[in-house]
N, CA and C atoms as an extended XYZ file, in Angstrom:
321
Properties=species:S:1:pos:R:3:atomname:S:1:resname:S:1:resid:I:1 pbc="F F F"
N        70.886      113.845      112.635 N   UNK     1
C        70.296      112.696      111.979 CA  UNK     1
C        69.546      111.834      113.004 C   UNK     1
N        69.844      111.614      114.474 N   UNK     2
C        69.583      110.843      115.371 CA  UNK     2
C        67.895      111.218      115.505 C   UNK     2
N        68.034      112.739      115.642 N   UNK     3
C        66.996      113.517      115.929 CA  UNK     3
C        65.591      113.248      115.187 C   UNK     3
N        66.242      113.417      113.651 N   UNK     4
C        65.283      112.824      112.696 CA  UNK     4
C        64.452      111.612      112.772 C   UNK     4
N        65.462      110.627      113.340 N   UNK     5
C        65.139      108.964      113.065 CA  UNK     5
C        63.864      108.764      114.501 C   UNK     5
N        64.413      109.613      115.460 N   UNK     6
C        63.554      109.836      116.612 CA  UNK     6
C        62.180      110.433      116.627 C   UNK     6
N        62.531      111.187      115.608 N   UNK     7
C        60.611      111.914      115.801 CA  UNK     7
C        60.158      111.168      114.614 C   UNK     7
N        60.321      110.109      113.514 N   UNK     8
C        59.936      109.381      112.949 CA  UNK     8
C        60.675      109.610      111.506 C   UNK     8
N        61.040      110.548      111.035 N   UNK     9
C        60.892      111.642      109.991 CA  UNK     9
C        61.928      110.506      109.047 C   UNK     9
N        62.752      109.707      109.436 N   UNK    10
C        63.742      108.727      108.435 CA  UNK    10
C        62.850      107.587      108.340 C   UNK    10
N        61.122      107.796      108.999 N   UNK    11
C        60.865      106.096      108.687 CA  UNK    11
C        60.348      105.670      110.102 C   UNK    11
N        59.711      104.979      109.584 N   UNK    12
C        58.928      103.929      111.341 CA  UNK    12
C        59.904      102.894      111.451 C   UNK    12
N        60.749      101.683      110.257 N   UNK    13
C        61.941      101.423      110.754 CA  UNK    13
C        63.404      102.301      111.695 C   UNK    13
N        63.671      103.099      110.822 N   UNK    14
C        64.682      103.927      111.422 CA  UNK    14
C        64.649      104.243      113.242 C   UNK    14
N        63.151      104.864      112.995 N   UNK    15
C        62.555      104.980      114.268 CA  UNK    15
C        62.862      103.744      115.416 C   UNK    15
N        62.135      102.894      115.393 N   UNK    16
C        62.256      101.911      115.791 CA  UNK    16
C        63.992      101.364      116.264 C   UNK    16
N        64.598      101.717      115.186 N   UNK    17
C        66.127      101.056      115.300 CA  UNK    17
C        67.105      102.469      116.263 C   UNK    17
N        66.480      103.178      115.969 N   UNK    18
C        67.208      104.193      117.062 CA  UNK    18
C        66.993      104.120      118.580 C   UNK    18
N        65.520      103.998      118.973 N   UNK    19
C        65.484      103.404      120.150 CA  UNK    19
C        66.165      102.597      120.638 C   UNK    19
N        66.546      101.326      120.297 N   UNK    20
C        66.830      100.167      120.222 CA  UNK    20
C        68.231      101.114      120.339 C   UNK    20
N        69.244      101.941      119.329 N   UNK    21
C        70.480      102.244      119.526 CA  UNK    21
C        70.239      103.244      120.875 C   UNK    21
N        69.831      103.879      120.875 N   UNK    22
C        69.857      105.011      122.314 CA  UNK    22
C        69.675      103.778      123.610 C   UNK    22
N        69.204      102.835      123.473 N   UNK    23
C        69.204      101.593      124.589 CA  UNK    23
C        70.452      100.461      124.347 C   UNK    23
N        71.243      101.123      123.551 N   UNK    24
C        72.578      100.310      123.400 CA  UNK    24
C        72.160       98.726      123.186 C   UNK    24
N        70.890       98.325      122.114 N   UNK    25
C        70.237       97.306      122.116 CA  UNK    25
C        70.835       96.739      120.926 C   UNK    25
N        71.498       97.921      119.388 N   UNK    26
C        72.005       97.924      118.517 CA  UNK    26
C        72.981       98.566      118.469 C   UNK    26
N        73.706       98.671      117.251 N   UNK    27
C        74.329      100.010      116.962 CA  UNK    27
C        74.234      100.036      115.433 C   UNK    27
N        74.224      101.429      114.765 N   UNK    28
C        73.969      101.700      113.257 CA  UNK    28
C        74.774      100.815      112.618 C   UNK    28
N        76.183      100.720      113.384 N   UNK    29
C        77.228       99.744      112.368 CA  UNK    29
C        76.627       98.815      111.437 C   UNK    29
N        76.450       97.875      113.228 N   UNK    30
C        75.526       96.529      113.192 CA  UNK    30
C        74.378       96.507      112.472 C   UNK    30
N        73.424       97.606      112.532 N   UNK    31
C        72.305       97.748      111.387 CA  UNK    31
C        72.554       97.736      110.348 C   UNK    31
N        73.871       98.495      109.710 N   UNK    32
C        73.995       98.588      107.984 CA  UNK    32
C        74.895       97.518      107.713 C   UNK    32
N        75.761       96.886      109.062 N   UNK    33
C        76.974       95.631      108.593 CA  UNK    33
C        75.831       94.472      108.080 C   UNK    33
N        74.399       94.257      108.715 N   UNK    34
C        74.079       93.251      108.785 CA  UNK    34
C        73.914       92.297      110.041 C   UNK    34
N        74.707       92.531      110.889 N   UNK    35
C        75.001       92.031      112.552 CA  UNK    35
C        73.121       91.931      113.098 C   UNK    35
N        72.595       92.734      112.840 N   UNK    36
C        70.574       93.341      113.736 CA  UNK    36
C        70.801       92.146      112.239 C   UNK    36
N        69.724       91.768      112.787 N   UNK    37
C        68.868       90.396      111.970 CA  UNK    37
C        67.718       91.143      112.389 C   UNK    37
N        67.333       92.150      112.638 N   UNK    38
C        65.601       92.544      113.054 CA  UNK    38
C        64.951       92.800      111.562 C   UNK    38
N        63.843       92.684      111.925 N   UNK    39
C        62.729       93.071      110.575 CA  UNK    39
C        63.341       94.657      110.386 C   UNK    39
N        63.217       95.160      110.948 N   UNK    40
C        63.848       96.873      110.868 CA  UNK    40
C        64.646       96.874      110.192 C   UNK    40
N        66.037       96.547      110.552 N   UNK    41
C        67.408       96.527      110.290 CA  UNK    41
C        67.438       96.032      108.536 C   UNK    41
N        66.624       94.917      108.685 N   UNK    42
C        66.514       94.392      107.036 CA  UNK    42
C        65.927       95.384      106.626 C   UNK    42
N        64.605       95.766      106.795 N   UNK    43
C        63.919       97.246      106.067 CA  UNK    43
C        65.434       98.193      105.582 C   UNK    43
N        65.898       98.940      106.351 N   UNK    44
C        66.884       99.941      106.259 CA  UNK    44
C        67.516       99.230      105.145 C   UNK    44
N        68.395       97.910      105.413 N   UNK    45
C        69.471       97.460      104.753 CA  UNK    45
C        68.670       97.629      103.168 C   UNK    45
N        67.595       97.044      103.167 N   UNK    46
C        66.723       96.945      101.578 CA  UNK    46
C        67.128       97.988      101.327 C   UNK    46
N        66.639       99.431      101.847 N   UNK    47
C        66.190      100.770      101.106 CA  UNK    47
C        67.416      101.243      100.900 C   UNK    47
N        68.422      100.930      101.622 N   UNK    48
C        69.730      101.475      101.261 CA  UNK    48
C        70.102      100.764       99.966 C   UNK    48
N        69.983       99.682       99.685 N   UNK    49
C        70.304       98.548       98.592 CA  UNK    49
C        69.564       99.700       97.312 C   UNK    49
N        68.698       99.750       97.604 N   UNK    50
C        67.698      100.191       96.684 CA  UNK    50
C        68.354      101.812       96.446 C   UNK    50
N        68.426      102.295       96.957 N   UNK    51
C        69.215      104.015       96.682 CA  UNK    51
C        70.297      103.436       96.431 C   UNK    51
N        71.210      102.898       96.214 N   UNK    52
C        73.118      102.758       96.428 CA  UNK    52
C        72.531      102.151       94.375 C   UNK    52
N        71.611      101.536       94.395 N   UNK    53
C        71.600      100.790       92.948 CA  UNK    53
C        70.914      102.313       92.032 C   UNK    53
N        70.033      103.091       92.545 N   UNK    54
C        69.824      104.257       92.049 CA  UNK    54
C        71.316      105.446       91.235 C   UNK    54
N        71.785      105.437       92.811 N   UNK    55
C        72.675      106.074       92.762 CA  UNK    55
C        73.829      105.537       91.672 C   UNK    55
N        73.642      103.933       91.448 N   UNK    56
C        75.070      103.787       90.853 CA  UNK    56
C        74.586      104.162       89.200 C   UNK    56
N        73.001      104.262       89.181 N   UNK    57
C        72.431      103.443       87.728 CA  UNK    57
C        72.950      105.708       86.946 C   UNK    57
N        72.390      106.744       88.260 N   UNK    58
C        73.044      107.908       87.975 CA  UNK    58
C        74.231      108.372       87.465 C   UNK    58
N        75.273      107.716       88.507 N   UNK    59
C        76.538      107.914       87.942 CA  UNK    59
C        76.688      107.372       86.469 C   UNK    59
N        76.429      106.038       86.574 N   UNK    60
C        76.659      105.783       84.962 CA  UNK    60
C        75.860      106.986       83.663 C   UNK    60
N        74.576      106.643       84.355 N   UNK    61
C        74.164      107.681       82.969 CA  UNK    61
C        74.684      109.146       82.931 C   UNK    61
N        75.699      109.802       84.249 N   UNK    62
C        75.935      110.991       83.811 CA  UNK    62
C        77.800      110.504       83.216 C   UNK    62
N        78.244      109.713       83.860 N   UNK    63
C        79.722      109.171       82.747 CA  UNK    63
C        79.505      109.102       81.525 C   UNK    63
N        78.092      108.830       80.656 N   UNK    64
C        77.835      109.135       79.188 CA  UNK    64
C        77.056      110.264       78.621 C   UNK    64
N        77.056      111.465       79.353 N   UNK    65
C        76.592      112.263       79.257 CA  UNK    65
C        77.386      113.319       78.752 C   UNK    65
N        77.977      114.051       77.708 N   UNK    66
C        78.759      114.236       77.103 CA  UNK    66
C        78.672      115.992       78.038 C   UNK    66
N        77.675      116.386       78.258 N   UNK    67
C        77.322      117.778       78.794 CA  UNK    67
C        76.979      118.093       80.135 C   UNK    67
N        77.308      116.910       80.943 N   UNK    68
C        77.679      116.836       82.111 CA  UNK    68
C        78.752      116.582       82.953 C   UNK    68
N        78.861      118.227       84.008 N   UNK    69
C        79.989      118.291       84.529 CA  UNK    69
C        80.429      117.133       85.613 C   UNK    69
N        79.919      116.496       86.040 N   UNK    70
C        79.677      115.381       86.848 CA  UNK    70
C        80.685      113.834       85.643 C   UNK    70
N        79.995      114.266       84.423 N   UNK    71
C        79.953      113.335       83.423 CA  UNK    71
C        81.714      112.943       82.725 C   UNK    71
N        82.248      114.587       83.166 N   UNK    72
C        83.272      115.078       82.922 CA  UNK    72
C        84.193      114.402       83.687 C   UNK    72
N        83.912      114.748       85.311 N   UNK    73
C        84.728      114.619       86.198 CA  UNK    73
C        85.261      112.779       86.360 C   UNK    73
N        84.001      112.019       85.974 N   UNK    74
C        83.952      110.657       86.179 CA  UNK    74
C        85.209      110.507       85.039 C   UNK    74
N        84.630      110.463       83.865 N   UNK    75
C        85.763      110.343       82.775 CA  UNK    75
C        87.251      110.939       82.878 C   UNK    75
N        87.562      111.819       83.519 N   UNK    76
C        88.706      112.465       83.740 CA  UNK    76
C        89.388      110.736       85.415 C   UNK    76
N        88.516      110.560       85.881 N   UNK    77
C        88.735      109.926       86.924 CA  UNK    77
C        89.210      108.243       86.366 C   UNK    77
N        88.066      108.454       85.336 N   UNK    78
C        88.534      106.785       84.891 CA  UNK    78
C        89.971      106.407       84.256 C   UNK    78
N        90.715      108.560       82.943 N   UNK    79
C        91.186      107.630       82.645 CA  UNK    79
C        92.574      107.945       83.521 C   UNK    79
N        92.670      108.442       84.829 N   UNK    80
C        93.272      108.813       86.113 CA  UNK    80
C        93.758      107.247       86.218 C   UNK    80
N        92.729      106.458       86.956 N   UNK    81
C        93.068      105.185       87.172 CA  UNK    81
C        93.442      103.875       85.741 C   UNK    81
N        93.646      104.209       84.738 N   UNK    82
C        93.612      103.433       83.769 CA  UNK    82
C        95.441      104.127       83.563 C   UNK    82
N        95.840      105.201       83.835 N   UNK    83
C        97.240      105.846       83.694 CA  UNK    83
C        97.585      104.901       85.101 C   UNK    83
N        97.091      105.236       86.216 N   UNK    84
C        97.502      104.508       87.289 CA  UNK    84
C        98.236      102.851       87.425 C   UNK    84
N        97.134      102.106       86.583 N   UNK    85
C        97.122      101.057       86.103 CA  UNK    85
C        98.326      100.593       85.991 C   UNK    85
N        98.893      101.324       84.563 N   UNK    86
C        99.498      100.691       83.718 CA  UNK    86
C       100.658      101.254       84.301 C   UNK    86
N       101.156      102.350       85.330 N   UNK    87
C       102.605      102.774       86.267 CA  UNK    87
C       102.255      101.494       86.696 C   UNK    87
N       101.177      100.376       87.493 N   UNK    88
C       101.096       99.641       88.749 CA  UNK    88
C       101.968       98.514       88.098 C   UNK    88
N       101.601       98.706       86.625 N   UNK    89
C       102.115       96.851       86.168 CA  UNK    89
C       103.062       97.087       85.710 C   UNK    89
N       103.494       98.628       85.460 N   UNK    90
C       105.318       98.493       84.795 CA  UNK    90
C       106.438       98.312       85.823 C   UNK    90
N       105.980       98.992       86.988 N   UNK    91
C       106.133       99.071       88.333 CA  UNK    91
C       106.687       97.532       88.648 C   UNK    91
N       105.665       96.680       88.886 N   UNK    92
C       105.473       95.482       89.370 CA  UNK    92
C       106.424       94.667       88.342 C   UNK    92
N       106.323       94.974       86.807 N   UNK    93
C       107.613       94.245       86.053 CA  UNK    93
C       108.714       94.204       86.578 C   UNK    93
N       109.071       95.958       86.571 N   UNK    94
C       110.176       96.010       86.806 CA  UNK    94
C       110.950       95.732       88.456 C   UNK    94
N       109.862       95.450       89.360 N   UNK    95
C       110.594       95.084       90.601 CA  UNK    95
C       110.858       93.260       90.619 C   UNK    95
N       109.847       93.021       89.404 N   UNK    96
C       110.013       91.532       89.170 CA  UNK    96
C       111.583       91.270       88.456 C   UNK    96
N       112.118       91.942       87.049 N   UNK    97
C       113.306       91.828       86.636 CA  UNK    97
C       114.129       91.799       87.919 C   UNK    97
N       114.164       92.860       88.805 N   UNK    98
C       115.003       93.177       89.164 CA  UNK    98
C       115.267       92.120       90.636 C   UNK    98
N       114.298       91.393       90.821 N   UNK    99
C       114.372       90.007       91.791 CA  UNK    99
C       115.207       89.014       91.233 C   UNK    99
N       114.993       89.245       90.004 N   UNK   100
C       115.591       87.977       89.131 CA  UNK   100
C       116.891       88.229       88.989 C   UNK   100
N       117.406       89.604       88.773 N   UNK   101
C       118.660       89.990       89.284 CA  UNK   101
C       119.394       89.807       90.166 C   UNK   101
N       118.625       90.128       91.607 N   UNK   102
C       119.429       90.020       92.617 CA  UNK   102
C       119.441       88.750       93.051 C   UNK   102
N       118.663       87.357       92.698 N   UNK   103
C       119.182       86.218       93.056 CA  UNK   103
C       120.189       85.418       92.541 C   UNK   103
N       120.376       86.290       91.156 N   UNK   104
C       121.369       85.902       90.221 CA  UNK   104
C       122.877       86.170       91.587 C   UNK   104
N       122.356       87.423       91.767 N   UNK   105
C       123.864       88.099       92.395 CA  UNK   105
C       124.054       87.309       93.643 C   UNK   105
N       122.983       87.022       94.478 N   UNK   106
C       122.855       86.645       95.683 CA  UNK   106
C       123.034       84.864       95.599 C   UNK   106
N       122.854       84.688       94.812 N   UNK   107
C       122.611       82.703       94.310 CA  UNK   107
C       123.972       82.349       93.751 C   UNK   107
């Protein structure tokens, strides 16, 4: 990937910001944390903003996609964490009763 950003091929930002990392001037962290305040660094941060909102606007439309295996996997995932959920809060009841117990015993 370094290689890429070096002969230009990720971008005249990218470019630019790799130099700058091969001169220990940045580091990628700092470029995608936000830390580089450079015109560059903002470029990157945008275009990533801009693909990550692509990417999310995808996932959704393949979660309603009744014939997509992708579409499948999301829904199998959601209702994964929605079973998860509801162990977290019976869970959490029941270590709550059982506080109320032991101060009984302990009080």
């Amino acid at each position: 990937m370094e290689d890429r950003r070096r002969k230009g091929e990720s971008g005249k930002a990218w470019q630019i910001l790799q130099q700058r990392i091969d001169m220990r001037q940045t580091t990628e962290n700092d470029t995608i944390s936000g830390i580089d305040k450079s015109p560059e660094a903002r470029e990157v941060r945008a275009g990533m903003v801009k693909t990550m909102r692509k990417l999310k606007q995808a996932v959704e439309e393949a979660r309603h996609d009744d014939n997509s295996e992708l579409g499948a996997e999301l829904r199998e995932m959601d209702e994964l964490n929605e079973r998860l959920t509801k162990i977290g809060d019976a869970m959490a009841g029941g270590i709550s009763r059982c506080s109320k117990v032991c101060v009984r015993l302990v009080g």
